[in-house]
Predicted model as a PDB file, atoms N, CA, C, CB and O in Angstrom, pLDDT in the B-factor column:
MODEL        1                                                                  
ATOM      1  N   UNK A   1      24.553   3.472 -15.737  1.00 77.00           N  
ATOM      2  CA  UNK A   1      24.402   4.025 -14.401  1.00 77.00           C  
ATOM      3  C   UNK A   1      25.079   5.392 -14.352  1.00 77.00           C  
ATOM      4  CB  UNK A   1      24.998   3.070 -13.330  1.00 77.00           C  
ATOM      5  O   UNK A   1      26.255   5.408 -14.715  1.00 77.00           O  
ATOM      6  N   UNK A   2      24.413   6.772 -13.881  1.00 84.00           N  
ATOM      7  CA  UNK A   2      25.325   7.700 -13.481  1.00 84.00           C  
ATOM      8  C   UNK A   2      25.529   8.091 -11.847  1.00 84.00           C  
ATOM      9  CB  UNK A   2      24.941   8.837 -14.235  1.00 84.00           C  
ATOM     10  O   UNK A   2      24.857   8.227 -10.825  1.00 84.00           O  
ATOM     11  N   UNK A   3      26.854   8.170 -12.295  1.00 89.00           N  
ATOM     12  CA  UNK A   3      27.038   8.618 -10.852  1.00 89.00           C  
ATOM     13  C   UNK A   3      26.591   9.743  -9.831  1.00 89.00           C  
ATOM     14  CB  UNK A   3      28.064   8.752 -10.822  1.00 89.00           C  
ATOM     15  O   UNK A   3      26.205   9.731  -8.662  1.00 89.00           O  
ATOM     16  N   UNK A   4      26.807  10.707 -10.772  1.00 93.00           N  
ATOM     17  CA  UNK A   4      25.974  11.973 -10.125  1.00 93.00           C  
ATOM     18  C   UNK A   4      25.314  12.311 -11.453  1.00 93.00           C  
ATOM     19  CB  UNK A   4      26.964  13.404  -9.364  1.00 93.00           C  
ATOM     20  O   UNK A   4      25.866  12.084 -12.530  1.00 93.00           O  
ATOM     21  N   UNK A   5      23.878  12.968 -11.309  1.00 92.00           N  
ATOM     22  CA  UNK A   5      22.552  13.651 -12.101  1.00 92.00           C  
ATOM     23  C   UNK A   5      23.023  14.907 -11.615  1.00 92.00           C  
ATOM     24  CB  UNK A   5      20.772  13.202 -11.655  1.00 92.00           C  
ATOM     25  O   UNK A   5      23.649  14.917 -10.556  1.00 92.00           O  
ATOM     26  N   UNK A   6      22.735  16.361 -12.466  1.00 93.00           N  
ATOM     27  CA  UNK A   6      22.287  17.404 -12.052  1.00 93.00           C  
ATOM     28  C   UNK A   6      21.717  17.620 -13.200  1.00 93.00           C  
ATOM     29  CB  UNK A   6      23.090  18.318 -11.486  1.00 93.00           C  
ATOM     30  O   UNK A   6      21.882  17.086 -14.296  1.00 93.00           O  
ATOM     31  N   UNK A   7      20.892  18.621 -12.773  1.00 92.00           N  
ATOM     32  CA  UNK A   7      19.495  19.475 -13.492  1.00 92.00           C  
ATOM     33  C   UNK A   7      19.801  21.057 -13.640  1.00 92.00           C  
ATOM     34  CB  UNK A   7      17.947  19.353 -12.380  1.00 92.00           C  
ATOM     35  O   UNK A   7      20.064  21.685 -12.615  1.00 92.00           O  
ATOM     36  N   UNK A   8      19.785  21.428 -14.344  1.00 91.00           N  
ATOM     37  CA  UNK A   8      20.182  23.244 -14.445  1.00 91.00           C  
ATOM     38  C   UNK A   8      18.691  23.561 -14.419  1.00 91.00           C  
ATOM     39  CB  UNK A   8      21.167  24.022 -16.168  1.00 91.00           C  
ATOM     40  O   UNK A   8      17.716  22.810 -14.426  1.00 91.00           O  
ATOM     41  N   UNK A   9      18.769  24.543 -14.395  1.00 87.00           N  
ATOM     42  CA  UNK A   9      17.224  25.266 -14.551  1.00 87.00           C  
ATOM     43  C   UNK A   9      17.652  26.562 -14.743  1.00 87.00           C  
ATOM     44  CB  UNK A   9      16.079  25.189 -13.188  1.00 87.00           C  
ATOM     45  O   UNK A   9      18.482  26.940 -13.916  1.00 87.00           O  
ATOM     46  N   UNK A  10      17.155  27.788 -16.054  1.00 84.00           N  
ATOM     47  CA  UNK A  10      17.430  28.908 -15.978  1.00 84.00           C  
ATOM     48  C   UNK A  10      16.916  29.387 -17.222  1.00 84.00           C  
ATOM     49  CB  UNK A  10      18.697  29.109 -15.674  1.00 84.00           C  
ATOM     50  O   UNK A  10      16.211  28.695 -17.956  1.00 84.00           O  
ATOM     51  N   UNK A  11      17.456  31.238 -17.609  1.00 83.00           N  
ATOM     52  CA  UNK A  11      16.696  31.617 -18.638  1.00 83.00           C  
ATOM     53  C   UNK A  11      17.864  31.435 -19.466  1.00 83.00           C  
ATOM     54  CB  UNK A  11      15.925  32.998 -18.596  1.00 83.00           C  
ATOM     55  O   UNK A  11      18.975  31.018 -19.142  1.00 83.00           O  
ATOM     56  N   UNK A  12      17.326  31.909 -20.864  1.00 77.00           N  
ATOM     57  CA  UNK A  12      18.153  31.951 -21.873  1.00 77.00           C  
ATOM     58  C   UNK A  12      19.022  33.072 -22.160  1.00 77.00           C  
ATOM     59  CB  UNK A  12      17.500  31.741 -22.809  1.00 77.00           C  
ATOM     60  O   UNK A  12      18.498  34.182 -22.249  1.00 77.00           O  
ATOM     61  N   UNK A  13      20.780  32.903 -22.385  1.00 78.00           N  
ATOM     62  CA  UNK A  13      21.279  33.815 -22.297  1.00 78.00           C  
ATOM     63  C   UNK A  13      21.945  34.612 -20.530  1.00 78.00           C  
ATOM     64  CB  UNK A  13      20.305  34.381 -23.080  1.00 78.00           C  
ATOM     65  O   UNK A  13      22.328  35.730 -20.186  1.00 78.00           O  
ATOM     66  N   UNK A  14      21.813  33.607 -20.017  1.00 81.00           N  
ATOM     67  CA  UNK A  14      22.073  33.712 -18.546  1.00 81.00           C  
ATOM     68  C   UNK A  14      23.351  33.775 -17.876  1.00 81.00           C  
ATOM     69  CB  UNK A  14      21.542  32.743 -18.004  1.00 81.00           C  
ATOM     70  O   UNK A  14      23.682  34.526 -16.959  1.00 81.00           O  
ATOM     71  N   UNK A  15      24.086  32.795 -18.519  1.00 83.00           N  
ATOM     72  CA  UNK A  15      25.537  32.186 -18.214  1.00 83.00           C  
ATOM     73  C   UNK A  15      25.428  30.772 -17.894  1.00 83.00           C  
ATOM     74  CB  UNK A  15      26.282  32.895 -16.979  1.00 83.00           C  
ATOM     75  O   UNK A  15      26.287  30.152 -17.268  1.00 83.00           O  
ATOM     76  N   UNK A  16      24.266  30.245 -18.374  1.00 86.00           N  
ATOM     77  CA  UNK A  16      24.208  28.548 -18.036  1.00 86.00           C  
ATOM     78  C   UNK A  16      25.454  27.583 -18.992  1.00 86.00           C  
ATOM     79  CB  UNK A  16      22.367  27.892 -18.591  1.00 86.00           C  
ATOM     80  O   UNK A  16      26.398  26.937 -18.538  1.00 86.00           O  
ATOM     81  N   UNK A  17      25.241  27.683 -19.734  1.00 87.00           N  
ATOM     82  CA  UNK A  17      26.383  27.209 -21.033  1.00 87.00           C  
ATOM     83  C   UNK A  17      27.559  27.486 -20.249  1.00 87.00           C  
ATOM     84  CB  UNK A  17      26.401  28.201 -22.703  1.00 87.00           C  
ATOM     85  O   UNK A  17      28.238  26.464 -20.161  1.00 87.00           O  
ATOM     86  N   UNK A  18      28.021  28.381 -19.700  1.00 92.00           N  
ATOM     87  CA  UNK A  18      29.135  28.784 -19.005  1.00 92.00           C  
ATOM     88  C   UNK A  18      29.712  27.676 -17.788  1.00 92.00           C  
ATOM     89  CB  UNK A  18      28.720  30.169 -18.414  1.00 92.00           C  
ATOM     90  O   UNK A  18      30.619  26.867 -17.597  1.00 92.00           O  
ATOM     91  N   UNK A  19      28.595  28.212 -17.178  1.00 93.00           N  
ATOM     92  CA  UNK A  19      29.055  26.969 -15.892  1.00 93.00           C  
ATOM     93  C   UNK A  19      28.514  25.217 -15.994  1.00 93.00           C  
ATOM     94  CB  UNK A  19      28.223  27.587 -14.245  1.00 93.00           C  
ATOM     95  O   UNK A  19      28.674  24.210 -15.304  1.00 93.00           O  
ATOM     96  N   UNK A  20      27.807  25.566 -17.267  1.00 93.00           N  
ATOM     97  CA  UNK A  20      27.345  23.473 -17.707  1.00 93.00           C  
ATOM     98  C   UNK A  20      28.845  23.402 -17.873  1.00 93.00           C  
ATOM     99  CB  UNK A  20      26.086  22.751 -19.716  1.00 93.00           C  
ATOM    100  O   UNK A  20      29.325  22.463 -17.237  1.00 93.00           O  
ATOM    101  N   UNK A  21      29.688  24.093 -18.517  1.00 94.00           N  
ATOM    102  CA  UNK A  21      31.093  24.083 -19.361  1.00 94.00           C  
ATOM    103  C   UNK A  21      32.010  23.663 -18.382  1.00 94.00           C  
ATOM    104  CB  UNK A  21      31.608  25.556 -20.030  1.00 94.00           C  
ATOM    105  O   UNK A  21      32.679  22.633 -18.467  1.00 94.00           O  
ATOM    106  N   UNK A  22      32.037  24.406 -17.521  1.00 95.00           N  
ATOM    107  CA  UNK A  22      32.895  24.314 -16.002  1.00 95.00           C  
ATOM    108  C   UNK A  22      32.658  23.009 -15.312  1.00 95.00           C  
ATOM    109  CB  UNK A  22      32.393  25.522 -14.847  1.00 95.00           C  
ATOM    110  O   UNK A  22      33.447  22.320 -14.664  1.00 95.00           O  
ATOM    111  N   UNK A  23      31.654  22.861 -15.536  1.00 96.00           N  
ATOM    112  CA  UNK A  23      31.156  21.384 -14.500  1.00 96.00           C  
ATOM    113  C   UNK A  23      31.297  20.291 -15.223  1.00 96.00           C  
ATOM    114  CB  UNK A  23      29.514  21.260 -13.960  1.00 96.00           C  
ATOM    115  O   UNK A  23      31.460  19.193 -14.693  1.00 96.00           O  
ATOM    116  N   UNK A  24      31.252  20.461 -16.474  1.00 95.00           N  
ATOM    117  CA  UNK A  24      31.491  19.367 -17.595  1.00 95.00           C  
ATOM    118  C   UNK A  24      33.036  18.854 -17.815  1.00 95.00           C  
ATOM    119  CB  UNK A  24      30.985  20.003 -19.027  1.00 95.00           C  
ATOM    120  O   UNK A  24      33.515  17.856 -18.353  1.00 95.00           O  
ATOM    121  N   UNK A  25      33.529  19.863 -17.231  1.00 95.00           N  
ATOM    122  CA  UNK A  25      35.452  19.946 -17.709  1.00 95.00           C  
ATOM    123  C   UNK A  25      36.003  18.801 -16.532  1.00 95.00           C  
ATOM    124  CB  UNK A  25      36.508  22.084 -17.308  1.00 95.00           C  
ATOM    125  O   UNK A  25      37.087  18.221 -16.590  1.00 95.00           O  
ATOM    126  N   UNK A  26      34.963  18.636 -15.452  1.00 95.00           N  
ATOM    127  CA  UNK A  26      35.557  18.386 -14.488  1.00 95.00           C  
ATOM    128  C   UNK A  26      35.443  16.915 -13.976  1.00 95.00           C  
ATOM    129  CB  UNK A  26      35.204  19.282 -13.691  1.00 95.00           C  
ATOM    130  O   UNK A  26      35.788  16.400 -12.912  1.00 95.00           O  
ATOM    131  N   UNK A  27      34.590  16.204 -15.561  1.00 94.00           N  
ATOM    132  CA  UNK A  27      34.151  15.045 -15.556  1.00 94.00           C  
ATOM    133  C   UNK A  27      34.721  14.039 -16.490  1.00 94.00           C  
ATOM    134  CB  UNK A  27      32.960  15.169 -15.690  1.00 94.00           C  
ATOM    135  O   UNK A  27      34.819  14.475 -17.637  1.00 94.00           O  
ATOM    136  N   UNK A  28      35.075  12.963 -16.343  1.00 90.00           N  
ATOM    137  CA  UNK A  28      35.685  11.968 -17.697  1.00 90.00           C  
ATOM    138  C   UNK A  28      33.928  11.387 -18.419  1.00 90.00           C  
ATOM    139  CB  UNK A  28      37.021  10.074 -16.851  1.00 90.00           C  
ATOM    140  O   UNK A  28      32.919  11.089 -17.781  1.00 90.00           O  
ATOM    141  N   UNK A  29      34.089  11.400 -19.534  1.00 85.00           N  
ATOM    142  CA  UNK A  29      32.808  10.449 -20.072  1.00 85.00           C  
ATOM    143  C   UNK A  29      31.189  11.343 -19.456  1.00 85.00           C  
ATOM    144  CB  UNK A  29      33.016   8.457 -19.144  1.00 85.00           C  
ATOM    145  O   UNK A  29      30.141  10.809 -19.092  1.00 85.00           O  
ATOM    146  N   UNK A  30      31.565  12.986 -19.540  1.00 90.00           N  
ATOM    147  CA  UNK A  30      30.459  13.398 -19.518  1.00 90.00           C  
ATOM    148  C   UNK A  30      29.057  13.248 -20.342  1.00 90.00           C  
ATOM    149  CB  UNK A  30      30.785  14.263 -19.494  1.00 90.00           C  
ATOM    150  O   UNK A  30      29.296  12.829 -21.475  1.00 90.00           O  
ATOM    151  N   UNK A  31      27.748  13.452 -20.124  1.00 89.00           N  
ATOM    152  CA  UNK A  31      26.482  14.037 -21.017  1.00 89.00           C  
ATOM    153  C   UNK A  31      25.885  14.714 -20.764  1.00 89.00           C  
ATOM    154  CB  UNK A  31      25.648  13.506 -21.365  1.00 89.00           C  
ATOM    155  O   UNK A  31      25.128  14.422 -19.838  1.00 89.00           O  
ATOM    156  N   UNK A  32      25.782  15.889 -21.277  1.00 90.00           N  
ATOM    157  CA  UNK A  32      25.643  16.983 -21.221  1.00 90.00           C  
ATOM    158  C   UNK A  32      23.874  16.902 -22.540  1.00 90.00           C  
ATOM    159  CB  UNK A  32      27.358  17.813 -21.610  1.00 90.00           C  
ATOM    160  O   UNK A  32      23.920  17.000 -23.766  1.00 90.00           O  
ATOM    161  N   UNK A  33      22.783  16.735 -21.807  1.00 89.00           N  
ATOM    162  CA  UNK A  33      21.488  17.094 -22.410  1.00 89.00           C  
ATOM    163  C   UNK A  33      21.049  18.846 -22.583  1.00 89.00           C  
ATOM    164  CB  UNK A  33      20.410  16.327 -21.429  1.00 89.00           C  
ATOM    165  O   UNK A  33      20.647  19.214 -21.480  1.00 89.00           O  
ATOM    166  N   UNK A  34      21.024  19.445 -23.105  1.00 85.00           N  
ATOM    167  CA  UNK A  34      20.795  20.798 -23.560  1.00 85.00           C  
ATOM    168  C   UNK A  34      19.334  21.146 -23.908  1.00 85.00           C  
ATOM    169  CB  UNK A  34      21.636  21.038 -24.737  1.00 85.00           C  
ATOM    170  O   UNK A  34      18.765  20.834 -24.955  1.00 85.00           O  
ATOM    171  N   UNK A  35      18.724  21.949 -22.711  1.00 83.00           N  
ATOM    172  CA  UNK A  35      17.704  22.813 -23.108  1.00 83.00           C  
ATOM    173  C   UNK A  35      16.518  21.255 -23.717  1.00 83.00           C  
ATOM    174  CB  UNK A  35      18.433  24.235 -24.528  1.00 83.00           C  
ATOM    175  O   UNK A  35      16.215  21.028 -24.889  1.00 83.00           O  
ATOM    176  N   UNK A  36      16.103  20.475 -22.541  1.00 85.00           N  
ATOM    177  CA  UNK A  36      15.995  19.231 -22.946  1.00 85.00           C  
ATOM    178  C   UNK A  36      14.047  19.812 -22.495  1.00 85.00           C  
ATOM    179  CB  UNK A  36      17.176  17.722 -21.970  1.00 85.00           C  
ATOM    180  O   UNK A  36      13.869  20.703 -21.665  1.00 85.00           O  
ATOM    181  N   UNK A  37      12.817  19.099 -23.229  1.00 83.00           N  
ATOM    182  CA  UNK A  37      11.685  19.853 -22.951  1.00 83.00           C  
ATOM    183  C   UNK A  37      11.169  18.828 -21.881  1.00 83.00           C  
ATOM    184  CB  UNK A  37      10.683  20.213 -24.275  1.00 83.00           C  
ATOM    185  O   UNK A  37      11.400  17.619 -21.852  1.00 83.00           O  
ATOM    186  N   UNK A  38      10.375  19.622 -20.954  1.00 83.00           N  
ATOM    187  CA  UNK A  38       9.883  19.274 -19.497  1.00 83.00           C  
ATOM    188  C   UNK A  38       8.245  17.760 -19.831  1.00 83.00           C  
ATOM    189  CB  UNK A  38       9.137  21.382 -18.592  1.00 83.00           C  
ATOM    190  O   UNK A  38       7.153  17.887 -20.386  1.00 83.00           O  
ATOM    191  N   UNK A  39       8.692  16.946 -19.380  1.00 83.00           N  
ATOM    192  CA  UNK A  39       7.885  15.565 -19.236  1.00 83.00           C  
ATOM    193  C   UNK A  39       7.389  15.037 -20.511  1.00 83.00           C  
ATOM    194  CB  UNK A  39       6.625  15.708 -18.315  1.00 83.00           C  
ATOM    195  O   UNK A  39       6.273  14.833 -20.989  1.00 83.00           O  
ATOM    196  N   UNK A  40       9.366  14.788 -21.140  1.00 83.00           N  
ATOM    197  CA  UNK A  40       9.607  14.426 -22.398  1.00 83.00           C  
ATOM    198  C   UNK A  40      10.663  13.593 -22.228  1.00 83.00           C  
ATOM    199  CB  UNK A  40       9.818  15.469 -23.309  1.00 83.00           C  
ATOM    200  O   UNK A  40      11.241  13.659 -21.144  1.00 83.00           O  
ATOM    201  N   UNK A  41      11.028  12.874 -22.990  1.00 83.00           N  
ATOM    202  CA  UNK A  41      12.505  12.141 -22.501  1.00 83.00           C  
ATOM    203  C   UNK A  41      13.453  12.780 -23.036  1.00 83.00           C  
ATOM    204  CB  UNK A  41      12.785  10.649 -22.889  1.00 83.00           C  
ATOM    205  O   UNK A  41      13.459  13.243 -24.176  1.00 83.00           O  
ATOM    206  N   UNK A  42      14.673  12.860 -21.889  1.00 81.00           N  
ATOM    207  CA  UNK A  42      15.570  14.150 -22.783  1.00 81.00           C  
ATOM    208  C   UNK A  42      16.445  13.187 -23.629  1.00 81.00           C  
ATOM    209  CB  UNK A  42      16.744  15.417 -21.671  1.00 81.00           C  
ATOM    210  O   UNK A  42      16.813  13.696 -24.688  1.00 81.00           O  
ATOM    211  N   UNK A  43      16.824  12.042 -23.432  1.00 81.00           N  
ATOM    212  CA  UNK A  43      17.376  11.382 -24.544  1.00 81.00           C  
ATOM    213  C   UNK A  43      16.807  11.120 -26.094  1.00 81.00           C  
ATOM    214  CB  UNK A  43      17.572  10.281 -24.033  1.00 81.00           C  
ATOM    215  O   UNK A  43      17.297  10.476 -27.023  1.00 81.00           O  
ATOM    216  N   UNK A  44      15.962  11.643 -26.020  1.00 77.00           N  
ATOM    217  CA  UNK A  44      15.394  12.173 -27.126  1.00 77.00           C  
ATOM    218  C   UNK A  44      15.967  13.111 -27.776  1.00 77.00           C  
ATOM    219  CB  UNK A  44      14.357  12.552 -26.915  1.00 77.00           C  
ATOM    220  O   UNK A  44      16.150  13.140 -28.993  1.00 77.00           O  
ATOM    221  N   UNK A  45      16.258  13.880 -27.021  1.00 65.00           N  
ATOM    222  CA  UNK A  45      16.395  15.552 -27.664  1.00 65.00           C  
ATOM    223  C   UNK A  45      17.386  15.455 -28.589  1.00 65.00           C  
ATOM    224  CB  UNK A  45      16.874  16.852 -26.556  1.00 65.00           C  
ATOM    225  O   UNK A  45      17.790  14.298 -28.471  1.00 65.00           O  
ATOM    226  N   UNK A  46      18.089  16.058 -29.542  1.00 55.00           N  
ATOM    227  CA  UNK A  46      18.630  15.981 -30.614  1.00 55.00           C  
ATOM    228  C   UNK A  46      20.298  16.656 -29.903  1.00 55.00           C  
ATOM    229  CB  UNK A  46      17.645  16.840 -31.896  1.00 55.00           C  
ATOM    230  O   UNK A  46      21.352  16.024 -29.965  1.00 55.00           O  
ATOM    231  N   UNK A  47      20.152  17.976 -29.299  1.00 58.00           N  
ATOM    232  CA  UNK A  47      21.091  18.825 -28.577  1.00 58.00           C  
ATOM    233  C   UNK A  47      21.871  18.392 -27.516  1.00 58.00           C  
ATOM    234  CB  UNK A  47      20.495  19.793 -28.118  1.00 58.00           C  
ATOM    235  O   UNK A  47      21.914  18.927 -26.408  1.00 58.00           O  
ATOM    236  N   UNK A  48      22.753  16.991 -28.028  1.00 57.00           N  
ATOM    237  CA  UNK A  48      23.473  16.893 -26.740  1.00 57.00           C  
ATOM    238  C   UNK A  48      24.916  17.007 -26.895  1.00 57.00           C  
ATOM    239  CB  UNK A  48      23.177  15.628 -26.054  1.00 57.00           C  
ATOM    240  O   UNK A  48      25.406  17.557 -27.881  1.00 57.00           O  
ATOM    241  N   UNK A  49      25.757  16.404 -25.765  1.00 60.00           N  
ATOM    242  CA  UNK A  49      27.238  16.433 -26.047  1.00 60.00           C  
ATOM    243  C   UNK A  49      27.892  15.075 -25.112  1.00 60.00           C  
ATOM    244  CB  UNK A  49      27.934  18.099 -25.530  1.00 60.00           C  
ATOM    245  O   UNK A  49      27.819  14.796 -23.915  1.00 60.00           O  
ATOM    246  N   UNK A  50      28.400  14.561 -26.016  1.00 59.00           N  
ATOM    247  CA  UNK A  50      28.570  13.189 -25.496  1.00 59.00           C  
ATOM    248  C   UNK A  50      27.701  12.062 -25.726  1.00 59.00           C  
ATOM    249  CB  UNK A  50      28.613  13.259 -24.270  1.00 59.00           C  
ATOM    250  O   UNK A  50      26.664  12.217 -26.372  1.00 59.00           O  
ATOM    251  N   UNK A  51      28.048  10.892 -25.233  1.00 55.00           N  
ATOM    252  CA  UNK A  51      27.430   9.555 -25.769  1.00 55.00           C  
ATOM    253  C   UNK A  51      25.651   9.786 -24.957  1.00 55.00           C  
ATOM    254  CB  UNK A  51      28.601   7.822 -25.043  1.00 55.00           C  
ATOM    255  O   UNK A  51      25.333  10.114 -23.814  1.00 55.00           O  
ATOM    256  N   UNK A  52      24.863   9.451 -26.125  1.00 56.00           N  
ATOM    257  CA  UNK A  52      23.415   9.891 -25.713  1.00 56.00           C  
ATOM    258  C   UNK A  52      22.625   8.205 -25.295  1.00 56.00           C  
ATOM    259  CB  UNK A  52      22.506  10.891 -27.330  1.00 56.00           C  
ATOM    260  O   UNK A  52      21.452   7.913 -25.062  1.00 56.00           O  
ATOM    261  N   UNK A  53      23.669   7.507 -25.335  1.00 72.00           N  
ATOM    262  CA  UNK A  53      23.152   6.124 -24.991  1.00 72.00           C  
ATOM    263  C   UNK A  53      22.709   5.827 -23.400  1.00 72.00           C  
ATOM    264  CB  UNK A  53      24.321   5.109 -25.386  1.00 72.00           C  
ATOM    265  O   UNK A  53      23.624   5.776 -22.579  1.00 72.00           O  
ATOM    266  N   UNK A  54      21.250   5.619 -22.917  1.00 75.00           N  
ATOM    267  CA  UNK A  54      20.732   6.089 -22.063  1.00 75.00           C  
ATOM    268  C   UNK A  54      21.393   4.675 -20.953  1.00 75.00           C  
ATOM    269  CB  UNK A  54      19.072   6.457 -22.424  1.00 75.00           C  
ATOM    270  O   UNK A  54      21.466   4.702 -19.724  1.00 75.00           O  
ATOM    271  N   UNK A  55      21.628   4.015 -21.493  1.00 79.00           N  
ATOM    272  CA  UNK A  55      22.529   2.308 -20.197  1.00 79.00           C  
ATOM    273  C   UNK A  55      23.259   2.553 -20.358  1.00 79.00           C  
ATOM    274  CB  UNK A  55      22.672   0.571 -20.229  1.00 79.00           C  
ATOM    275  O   UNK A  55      23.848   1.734 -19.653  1.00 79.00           O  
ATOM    276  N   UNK A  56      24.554   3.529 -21.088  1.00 81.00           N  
ATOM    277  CA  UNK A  56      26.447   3.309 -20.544  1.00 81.00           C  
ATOM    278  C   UNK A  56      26.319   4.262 -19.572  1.00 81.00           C  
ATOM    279  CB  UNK A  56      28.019   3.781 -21.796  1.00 81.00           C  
ATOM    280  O   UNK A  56      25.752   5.343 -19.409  1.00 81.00           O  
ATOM    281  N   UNK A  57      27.174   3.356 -18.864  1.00 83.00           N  
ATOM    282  CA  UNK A  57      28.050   4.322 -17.283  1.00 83.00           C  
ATOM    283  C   UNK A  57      28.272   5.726 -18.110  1.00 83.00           C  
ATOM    284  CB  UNK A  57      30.187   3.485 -16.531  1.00 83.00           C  
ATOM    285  O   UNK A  57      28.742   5.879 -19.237  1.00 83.00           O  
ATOM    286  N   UNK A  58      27.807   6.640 -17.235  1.00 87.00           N  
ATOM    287  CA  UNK A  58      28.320   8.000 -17.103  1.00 87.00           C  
ATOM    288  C   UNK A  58      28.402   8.485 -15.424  1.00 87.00           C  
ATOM    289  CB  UNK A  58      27.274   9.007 -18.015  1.00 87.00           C  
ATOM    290  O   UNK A  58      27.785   8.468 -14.359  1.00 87.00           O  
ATOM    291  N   UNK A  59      29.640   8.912 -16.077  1.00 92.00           N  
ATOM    292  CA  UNK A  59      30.022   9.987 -14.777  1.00 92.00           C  
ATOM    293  C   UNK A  59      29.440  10.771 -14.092  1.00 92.00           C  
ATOM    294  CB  UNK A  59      30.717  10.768 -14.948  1.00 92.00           C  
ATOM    295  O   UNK A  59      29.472  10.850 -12.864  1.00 92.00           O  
ATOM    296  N   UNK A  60      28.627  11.673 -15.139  1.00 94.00           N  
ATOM    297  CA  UNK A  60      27.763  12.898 -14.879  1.00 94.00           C  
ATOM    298  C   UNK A  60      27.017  12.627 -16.100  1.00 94.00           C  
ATOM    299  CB  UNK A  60      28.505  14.467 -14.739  1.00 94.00           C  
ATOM    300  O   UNK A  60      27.529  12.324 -17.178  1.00 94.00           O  
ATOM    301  N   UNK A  61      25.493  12.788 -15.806  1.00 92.00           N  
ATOM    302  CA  UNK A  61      24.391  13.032 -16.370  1.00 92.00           C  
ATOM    303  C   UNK A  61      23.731  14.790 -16.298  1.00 92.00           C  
ATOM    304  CB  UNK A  61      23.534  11.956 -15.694  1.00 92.00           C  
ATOM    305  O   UNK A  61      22.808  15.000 -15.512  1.00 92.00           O  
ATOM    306  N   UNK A  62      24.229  15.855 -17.079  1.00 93.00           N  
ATOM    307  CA  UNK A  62      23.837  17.159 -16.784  1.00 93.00           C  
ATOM    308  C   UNK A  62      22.848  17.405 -17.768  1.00 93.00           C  
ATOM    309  CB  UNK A  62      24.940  18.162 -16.780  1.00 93.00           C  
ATOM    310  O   UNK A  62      23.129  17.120 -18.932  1.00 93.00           O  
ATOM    311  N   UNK A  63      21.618  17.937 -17.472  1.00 90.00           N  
ATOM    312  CA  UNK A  63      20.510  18.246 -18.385  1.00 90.00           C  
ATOM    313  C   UNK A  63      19.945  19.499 -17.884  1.00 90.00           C  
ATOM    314  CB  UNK A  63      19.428  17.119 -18.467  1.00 90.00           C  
ATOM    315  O   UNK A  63      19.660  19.755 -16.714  1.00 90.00           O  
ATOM    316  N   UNK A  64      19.817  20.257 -18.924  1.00 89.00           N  
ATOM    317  CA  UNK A  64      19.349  21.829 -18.606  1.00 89.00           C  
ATOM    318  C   UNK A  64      17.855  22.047 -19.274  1.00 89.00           C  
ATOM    319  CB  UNK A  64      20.543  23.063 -19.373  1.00 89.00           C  
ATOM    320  O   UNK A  64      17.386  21.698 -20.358  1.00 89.00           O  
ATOM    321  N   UNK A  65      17.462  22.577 -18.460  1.00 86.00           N  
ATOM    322  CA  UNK A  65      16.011  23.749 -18.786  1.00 86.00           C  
ATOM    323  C   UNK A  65      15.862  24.810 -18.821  1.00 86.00           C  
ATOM    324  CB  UNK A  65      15.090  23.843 -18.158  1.00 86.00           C  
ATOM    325  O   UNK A  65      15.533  25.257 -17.722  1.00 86.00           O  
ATOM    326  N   UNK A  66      15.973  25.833 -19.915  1.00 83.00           N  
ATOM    327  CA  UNK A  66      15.652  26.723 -19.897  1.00 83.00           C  
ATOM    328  C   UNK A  66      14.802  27.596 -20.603  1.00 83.00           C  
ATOM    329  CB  UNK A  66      16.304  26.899 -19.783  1.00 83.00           C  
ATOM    330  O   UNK A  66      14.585  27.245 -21.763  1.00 83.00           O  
ATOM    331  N   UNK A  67      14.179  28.790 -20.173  1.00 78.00           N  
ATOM    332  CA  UNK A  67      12.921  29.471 -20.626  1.00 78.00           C  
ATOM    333  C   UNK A  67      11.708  28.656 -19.968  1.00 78.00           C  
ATOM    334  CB  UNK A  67      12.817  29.496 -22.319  1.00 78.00           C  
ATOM    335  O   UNK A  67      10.703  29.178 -20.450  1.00 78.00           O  
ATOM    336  N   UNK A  68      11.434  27.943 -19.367  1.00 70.00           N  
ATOM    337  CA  UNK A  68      10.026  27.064 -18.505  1.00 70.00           C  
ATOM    338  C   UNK A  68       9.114  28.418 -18.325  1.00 70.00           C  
ATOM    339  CB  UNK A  68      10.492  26.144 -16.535  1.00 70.00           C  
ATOM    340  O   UNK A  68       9.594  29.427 -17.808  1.00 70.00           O  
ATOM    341  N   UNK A  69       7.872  28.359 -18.755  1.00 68.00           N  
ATOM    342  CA  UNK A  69       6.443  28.923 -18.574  1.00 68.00           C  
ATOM    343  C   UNK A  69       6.045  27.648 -17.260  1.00 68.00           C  
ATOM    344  CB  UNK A  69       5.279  28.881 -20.374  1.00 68.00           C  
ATOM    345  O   UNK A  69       6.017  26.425 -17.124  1.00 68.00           O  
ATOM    346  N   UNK A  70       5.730  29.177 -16.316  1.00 61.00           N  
ATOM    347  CA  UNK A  70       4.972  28.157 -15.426  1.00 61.00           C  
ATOM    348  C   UNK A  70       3.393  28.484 -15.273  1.00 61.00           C  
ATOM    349  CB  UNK A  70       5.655  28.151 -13.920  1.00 61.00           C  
ATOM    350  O   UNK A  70       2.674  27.753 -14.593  1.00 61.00           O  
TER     351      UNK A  70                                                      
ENDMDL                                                                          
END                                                                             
């Protein structure tokens, strides 16, 4: 279960890494999904930080997108 989800959305080279960093500091037992691809499962993705096991309690669930073609 997480407690709080957020979603980044942005370009590459922005300052996202920056403030995922800040928001991540501020969590025990963060996951942090990175640059995860759009209507894919991001627990998939290879680029994460923290336990990628999609049923343990997390604190914060943070997953970013960036560069999206719309």
């Amino acid at each position: 279960m997480n407690k709080l989800e957020i979603c980044m959305i942005g370009m590459q080279r922005s300052g996202n890494h920056a403030i995922a960093d800040w928001i991540l500091q501020q969590f025990e037992n963060p996951v942090f999904l990175n640059h995860v691809v759009p209507f894919e499962d991001p627990f998939n993705h290879r680029r994460t930080r923290g336990s990628n096991d999609r049923e343990s309690d997390k604190t914060l669930l943070l997953y970013s997108y960036e560069n999206l073609s719309v």
